[in-house]
N, C-alpha and C positions, 0 to 999 in steps of 0.2 A: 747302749742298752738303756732302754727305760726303767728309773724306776717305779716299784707299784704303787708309791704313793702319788706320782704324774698321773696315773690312769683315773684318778679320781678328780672331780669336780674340784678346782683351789680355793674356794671359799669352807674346803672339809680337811684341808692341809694340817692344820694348826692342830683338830681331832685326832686327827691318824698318827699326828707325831705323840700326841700325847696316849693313845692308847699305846702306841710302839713301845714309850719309854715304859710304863704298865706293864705290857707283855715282859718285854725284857728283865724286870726286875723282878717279876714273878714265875718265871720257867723255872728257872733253878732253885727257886727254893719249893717247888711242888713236890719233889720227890723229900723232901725232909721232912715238910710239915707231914706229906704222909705214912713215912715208912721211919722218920727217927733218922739216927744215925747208929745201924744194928752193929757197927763193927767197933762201935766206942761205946756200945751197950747203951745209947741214950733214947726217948722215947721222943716223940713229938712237943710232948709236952715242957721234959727237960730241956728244949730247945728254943722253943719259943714260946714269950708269956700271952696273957693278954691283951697286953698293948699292940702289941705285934699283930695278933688278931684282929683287936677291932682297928689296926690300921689298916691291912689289907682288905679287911670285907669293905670298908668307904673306899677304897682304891677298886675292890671290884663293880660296887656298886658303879663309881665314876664309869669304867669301864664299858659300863652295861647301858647306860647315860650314851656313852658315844657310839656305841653300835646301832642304839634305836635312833639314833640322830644321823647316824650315814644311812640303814635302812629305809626313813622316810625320804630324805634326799633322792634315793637313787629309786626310789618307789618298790622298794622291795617289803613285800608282804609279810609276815611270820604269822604264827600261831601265837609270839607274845603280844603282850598287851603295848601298842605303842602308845 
């Protein structure tokens, strides 16, 4: 079985791993940073500071970095600004 990282051009390998690690590391904490943790009574904020924040917005920004970088690769067009 292939994976979907092979279906991609290999000079975009090295992006896609790194968004994956990205992905990975931010699914599960989606639901905390949004909803808290209601059954320990804590709120978003109790949970995570600052730092924490401004580390994942650079992480999403990176993110967003590598999606408009496979985008023009693969000539796919959007509505954002590449």
């Amino acid at each position: 079985m292939l994976r979907l990282v092979d279906r991609f051009p290999h000079n975009l390998s090295k992006d896609i791993h790194e968004l994956t690690s990205i992905t990975r590391e931010a699914a599960p904490k989606h639901g905390r940073s949004t909803y808290g943790e209601p059954d320990k009574d804590l709120t978003p904020d109790e949970i995570y500071s600052e730092k924490h924040a401004k580390d994942f917005i650079a992480k999403a920004r990176r993110a967003r970095e590598i999606v408009l970088k496979i985008f023009r690769e693969l000539s796919i067009y959007t509505m954002f600004k590449l």
